[in-house]
N, CA, C and O atoms as a printed pandas DataFrame, in Angstrom:
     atom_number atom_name residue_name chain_id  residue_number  x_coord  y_coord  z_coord
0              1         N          UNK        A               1   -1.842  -60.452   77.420
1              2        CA          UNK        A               1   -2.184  -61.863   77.552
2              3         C          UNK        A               1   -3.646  -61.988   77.910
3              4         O          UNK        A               1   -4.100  -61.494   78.942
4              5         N          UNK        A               2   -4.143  -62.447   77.313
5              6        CA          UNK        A               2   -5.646  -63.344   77.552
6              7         C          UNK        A               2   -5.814  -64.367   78.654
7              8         O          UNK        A               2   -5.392  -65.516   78.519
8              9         N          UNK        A               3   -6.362  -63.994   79.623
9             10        CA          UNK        A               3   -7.102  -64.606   80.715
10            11         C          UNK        A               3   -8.488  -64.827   80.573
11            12         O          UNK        A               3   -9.247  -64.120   81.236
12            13         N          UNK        A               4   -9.152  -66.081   79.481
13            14        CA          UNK        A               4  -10.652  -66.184   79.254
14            15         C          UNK        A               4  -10.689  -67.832   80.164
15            16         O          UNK        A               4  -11.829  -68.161   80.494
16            17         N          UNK        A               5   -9.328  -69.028   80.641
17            18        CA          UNK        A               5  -10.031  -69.720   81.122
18            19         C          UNK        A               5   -9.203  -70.164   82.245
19            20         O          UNK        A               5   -8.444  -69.292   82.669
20            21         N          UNK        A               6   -9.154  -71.383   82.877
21            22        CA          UNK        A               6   -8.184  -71.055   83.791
22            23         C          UNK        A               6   -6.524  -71.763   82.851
23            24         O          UNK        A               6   -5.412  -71.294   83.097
24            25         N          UNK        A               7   -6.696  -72.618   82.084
25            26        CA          UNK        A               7   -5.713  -72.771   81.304
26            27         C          UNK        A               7   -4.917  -71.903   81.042
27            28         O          UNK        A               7   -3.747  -71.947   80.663
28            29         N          UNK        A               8   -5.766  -70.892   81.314
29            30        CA          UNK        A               8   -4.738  -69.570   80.406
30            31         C          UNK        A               8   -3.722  -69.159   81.580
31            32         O          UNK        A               8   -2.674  -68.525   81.459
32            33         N          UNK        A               9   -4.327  -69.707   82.801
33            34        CA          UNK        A               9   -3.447  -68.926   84.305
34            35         C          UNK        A               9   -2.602  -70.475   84.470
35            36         O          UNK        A               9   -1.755  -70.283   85.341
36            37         N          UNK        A              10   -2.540  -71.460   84.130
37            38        CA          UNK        A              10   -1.280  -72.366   84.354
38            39         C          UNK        A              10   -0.584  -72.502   83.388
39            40         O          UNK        A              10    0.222  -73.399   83.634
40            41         N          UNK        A              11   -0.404  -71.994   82.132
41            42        CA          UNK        A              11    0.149  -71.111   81.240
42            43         C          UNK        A              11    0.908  -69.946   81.987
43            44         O          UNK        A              11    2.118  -69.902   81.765
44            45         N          UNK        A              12    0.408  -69.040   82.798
45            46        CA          UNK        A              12    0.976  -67.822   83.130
46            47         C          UNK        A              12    2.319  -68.835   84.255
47            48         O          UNK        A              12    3.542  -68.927   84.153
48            49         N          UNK        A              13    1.303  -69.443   85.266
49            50        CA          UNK        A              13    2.381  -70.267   86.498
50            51         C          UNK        A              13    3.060  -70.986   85.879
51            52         O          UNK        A              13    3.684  -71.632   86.720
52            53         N          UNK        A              14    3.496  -71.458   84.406
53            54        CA          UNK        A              14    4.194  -72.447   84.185
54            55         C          UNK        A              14    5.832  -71.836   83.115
55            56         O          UNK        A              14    6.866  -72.338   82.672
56            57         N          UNK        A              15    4.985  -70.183   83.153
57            58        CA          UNK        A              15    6.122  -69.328   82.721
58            59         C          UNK        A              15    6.557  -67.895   83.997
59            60         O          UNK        A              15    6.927  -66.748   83.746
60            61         N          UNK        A              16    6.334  -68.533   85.274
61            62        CA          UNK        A              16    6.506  -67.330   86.286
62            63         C          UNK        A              16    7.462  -66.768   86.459
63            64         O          UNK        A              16    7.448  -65.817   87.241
64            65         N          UNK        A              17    8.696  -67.156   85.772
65            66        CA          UNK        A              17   10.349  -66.464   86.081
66            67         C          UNK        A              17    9.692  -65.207   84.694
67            68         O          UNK        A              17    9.751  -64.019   85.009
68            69         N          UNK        A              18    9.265  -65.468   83.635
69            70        CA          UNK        A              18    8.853  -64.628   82.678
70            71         C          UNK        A              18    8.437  -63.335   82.915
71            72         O          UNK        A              18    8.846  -62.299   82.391
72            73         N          UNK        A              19    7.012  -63.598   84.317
73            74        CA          UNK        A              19    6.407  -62.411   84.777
74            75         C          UNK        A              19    6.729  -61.793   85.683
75            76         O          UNK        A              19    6.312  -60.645   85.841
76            77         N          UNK        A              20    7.718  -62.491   86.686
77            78        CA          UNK        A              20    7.986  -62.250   87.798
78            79         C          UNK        A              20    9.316  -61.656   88.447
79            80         O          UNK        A              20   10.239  -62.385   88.084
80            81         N          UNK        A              21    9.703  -60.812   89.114
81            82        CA          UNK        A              21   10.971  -60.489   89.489
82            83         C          UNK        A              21   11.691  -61.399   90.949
83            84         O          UNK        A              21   11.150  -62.042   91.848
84            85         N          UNK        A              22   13.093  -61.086   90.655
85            86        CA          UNK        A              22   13.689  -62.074   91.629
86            87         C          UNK        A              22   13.803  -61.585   92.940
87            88         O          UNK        A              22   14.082  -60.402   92.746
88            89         N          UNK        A              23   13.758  -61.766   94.218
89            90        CA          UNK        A              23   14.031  -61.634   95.180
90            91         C          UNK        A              23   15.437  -62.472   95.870
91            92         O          UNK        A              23   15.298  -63.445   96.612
92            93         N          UNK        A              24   16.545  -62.007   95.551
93            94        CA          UNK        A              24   17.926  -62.680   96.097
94            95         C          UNK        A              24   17.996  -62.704   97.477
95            96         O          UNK        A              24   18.727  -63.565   97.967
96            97         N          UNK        A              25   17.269  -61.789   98.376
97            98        CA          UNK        A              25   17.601  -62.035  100.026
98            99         C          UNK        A              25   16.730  -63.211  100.088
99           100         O          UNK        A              25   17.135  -64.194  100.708
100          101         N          UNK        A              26   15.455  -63.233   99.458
101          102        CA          UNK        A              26   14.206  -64.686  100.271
102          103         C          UNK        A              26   14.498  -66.139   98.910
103          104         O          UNK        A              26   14.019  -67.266   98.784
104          105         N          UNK        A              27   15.338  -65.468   98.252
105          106        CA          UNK        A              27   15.350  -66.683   96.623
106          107         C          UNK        A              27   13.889  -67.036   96.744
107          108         O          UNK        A              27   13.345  -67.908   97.423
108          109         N          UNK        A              28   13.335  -66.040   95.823
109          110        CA          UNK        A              28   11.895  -66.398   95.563
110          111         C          UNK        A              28   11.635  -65.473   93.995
111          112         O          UNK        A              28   11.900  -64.369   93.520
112          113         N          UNK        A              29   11.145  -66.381   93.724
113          114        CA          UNK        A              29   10.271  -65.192   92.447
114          115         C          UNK        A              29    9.054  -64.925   92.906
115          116         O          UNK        A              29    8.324  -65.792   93.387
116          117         N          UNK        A              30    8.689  -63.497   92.774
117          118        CA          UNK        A              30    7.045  -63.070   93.219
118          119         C          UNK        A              30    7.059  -61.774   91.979
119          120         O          UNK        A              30    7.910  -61.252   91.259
120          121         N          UNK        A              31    5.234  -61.592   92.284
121          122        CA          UNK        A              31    4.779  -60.751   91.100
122          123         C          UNK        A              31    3.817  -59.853   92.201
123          124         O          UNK        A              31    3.269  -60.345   93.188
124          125         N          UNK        A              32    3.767  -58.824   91.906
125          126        CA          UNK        A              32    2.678  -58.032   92.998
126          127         C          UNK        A              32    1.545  -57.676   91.963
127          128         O          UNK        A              32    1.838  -57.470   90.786
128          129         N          UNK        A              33    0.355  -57.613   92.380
129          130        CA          UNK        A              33   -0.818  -57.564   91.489
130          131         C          UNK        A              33   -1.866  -56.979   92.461
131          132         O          UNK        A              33   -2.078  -57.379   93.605
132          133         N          UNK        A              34   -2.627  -55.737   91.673
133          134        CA          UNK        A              34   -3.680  -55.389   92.863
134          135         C          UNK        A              34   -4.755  -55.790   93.548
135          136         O          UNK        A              34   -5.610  -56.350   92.862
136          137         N          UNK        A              35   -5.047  -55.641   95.048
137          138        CA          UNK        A              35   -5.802  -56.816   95.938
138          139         C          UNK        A              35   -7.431  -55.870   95.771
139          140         O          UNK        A              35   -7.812  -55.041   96.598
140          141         N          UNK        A              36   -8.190  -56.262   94.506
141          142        CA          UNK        A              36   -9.231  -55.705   94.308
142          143         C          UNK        A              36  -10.244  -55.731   95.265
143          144         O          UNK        A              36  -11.061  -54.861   95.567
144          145         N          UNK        A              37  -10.073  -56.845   95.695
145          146        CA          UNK        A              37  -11.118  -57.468   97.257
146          147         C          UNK        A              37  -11.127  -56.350   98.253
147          148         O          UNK        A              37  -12.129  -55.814   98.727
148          149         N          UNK        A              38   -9.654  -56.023   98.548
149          150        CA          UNK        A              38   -9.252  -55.134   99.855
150          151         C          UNK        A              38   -8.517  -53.910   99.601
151          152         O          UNK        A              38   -7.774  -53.334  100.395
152          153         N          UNK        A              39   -8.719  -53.671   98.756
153          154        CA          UNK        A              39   -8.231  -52.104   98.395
154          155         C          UNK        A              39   -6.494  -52.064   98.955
155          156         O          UNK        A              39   -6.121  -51.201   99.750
156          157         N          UNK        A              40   -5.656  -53.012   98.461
157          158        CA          UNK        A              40   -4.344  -53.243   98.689
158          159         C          UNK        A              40   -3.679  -53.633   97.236
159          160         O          UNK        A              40   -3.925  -53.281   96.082
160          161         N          UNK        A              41   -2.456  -54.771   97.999
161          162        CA          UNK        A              41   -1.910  -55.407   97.151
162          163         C          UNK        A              41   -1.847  -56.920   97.669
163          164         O          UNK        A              41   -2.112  -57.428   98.758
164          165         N          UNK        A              42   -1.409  -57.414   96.502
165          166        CA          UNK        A              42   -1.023  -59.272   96.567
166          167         C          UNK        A              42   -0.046  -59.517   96.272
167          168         O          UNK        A              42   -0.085  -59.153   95.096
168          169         N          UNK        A              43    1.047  -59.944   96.449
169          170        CA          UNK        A              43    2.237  -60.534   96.216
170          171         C          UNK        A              43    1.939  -62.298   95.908
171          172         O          UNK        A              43    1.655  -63.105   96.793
172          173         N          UNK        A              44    2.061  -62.562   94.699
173          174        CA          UNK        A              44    2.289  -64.082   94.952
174          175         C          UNK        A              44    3.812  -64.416   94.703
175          176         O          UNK        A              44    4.617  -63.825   93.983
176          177         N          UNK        A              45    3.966  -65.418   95.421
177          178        CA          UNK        A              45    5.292  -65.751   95.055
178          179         C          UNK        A              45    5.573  -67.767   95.220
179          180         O          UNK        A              45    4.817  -68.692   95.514
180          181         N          UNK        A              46    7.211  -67.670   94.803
181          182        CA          UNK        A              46    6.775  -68.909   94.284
182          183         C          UNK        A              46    8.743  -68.835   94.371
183          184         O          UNK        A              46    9.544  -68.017   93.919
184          185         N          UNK        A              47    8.963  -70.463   95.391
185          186        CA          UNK        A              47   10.148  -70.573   95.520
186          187         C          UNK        A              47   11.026  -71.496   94.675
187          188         O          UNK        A              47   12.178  -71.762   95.021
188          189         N          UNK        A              48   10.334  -72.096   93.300
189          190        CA          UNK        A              48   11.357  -72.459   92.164
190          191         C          UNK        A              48   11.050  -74.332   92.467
191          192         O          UNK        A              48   11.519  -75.233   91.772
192          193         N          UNK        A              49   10.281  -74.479   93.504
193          194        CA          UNK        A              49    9.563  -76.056   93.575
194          195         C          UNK        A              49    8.241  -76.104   93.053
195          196         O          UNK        A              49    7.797  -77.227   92.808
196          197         N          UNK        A              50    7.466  -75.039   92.815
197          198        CA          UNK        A              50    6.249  -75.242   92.436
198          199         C          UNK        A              50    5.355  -75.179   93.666
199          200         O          UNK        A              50    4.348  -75.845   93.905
200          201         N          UNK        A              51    6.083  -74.002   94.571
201          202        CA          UNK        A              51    5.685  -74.017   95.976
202          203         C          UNK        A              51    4.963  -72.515   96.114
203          204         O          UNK        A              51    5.659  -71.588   96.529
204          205         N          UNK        A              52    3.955  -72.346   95.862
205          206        CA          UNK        A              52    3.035  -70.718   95.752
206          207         C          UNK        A              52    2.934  -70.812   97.243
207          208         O          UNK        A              52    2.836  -71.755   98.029
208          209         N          UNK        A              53    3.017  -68.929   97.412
209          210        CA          UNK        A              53    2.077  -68.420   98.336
210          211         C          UNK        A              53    1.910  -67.609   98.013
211          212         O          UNK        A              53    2.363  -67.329   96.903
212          213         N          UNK        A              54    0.900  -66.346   98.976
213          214        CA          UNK        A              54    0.393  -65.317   98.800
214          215         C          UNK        A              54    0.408  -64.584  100.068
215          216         O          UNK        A              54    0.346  -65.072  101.197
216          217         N          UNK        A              55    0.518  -63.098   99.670
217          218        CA          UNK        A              55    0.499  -61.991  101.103
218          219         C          UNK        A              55   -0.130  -61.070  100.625
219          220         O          UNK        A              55   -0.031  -60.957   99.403
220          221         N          UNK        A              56   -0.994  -60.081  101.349
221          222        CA          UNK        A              56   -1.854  -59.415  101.171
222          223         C          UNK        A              56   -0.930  -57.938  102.106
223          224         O          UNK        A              56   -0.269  -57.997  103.143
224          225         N          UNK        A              57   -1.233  -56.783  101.255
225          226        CA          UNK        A              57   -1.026  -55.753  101.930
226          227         C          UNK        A              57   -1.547  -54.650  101.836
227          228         O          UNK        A              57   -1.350  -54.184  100.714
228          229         N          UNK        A              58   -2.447  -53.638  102.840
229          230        CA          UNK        A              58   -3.280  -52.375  102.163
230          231         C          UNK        A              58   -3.117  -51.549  103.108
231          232         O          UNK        A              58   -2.485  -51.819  104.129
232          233         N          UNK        A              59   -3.515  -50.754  102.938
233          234        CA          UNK        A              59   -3.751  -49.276  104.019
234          235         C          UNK        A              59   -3.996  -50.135  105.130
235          236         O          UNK        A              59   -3.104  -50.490  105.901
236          237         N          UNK        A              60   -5.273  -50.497  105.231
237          238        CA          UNK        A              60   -6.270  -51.127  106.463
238          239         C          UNK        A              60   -6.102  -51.962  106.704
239          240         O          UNK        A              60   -6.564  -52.209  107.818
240          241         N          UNK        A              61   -5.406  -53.078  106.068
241          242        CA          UNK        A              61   -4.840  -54.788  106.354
242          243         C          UNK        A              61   -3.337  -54.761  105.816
243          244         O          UNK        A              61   -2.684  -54.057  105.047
244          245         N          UNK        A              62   -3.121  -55.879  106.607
245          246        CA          UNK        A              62   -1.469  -56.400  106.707
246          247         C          UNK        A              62   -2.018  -58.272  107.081
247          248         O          UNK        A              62   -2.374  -58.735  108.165
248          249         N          UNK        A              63   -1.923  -58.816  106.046
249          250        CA          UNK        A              63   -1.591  -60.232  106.459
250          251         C          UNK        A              63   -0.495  -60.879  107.314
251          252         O          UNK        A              63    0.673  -60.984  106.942
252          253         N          UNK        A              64   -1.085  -61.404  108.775
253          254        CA          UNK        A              64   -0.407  -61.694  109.290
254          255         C          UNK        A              64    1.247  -62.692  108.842
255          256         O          UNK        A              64    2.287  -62.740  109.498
256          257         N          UNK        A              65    0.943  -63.314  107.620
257          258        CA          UNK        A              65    1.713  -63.955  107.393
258          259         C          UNK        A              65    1.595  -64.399  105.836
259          260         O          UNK        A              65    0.475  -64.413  105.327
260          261         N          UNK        A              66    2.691  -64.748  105.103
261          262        CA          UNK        A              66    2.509  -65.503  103.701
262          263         C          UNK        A              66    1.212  -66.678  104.334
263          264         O          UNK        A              66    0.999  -66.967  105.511
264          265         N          UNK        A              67    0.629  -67.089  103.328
265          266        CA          UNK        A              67   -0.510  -68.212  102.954
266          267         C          UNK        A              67    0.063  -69.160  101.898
267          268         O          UNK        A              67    0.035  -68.694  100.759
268          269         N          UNK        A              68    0.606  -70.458  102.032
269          270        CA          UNK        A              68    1.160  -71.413  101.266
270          271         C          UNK        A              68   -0.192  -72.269  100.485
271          272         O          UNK        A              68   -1.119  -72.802  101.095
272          273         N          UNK        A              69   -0.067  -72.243   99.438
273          274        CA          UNK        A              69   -0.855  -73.187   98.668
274          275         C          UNK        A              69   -0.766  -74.510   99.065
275          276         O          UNK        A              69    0.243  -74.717   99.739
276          277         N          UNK        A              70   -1.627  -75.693   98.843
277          278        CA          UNK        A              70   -1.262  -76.961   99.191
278          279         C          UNK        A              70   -1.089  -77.658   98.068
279          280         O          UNK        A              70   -0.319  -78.614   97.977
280          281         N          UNK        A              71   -2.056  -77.053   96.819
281          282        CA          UNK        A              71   -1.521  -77.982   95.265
282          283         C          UNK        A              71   -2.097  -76.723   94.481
283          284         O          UNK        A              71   -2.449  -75.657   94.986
284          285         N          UNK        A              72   -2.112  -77.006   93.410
285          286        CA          UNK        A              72   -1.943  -76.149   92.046
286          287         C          UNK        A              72   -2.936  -75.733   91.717
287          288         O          UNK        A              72   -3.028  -74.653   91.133
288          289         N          UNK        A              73   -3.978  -76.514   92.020
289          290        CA          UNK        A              73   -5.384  -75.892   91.652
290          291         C          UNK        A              73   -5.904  -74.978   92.561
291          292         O          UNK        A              73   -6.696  -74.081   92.271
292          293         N          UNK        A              74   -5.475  -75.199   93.607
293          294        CA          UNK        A              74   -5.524  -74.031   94.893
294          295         C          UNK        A              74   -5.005  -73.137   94.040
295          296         O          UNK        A              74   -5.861  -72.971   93.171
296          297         N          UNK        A              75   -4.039  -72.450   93.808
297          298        CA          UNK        A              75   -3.120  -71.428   93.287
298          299         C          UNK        A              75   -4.072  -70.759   91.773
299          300         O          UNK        A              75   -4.044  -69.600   91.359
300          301         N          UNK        A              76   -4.853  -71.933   91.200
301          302        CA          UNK        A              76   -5.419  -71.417   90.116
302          303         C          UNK        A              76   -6.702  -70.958   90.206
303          304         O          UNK        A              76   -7.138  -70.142   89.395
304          305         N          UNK        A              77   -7.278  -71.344   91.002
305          306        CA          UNK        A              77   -8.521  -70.746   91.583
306          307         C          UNK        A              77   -8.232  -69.758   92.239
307          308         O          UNK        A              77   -9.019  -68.898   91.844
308          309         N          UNK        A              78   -7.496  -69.257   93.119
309          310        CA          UNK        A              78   -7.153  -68.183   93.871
310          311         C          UNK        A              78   -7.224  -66.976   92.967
311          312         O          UNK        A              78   -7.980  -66.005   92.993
312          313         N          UNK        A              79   -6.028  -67.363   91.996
313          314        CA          UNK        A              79   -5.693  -66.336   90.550
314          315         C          UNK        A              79   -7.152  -66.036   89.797
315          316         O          UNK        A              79   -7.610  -64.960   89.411
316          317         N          UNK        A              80   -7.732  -67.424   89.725
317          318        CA          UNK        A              80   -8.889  -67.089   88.597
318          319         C          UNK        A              80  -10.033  -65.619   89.622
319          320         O          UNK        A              80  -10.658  -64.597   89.340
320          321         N          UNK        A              81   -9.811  -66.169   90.434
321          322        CA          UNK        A              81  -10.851  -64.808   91.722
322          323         C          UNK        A              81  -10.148  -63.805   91.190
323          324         O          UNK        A              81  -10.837  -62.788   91.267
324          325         N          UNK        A              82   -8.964  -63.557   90.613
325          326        CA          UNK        A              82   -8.257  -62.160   90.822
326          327         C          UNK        A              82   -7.561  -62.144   89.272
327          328         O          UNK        A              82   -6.383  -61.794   89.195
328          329         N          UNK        A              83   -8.127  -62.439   88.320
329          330        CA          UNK        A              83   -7.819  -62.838   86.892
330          331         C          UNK        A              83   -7.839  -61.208   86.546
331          332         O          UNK        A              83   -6.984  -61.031   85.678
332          333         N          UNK        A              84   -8.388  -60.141   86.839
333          334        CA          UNK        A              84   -8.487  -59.121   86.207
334          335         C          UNK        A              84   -7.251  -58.650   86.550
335          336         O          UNK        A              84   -6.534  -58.425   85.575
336          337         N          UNK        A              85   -6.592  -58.345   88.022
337          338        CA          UNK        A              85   -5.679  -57.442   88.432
338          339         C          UNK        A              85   -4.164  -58.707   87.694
339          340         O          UNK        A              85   -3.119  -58.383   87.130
340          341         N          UNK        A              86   -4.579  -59.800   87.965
341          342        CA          UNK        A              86   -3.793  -60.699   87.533
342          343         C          UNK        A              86   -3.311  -60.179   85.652
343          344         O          UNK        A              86   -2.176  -59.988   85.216
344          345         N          UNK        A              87   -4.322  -60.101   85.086
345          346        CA          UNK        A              87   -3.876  -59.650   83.543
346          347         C          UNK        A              87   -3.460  -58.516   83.509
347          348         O          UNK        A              87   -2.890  -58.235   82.454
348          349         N          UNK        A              88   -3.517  -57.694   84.289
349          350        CA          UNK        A              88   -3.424  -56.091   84.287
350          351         C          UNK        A              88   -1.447  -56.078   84.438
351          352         O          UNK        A              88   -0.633  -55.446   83.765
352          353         N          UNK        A              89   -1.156  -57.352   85.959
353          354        CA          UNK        A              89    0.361  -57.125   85.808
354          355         C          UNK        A              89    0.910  -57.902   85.216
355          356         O          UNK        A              89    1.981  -58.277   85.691
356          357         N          UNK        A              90    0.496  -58.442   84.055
357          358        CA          UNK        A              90    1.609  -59.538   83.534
358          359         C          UNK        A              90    1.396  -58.816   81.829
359          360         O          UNK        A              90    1.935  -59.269   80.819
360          361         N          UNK        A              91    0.681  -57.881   81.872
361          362        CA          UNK        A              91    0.706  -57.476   80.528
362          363         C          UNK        A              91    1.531  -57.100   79.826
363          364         O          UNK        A              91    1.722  -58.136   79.190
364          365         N          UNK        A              92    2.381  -56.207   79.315
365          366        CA          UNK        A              92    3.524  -56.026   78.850
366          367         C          UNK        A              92    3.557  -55.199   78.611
367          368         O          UNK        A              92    3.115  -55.041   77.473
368          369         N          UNK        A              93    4.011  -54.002   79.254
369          370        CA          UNK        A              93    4.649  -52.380   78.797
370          371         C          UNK        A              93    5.189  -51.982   77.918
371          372         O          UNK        A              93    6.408  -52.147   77.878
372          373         N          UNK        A              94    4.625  -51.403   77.019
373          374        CA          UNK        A              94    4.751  -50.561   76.220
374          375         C          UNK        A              94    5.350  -48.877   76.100
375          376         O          UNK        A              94    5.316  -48.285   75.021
């Protein structure tokens, strides 16, 4: 998938059961993608209202807590910062 604008990433959020696996203990769909910033990972996830957050996890950091989006463009700007690791996990295995 092509990530050249941010269209292309509310396209991705508007098909997230597609990219994403289920979590039955938290009923959440999330996608883990690598945290290029911090030499970790990112989990975004997303509880089926159109309700994003994000958690960060690495060797050296542990986010104290999920980070809830407040609207959508929050969520797409966040992604667009992280559009590379973002295309890397939604690509499709071969």
């Amino acid at each position: 998938m092509q990530i050249k604008k941010k269209n292309d990433i509310g396209l991705i959020l508007d098909n997230f059961s597609s990219f994403a696996k289920w979590d039955a203990s938290g009923k959440k769909l999330y996608l883990v993608f690598a945290d290029n910033k911090r030499g970790g990972q990112l989990t975004l996830m997303n509880y089926g209202d159109d309700r994003f957050s994000v958690h960060g996890l690495g060797e050296d950091y542990l986010d104290p807590k999920e980070s809830f989006f407040e609207e959508r463009n929050s969520v797409v700007s966040f992604l667009w910062n992280h559009r590379a690791a973002l295309k890397a996990a939604v690509q499709p295995t071969t």
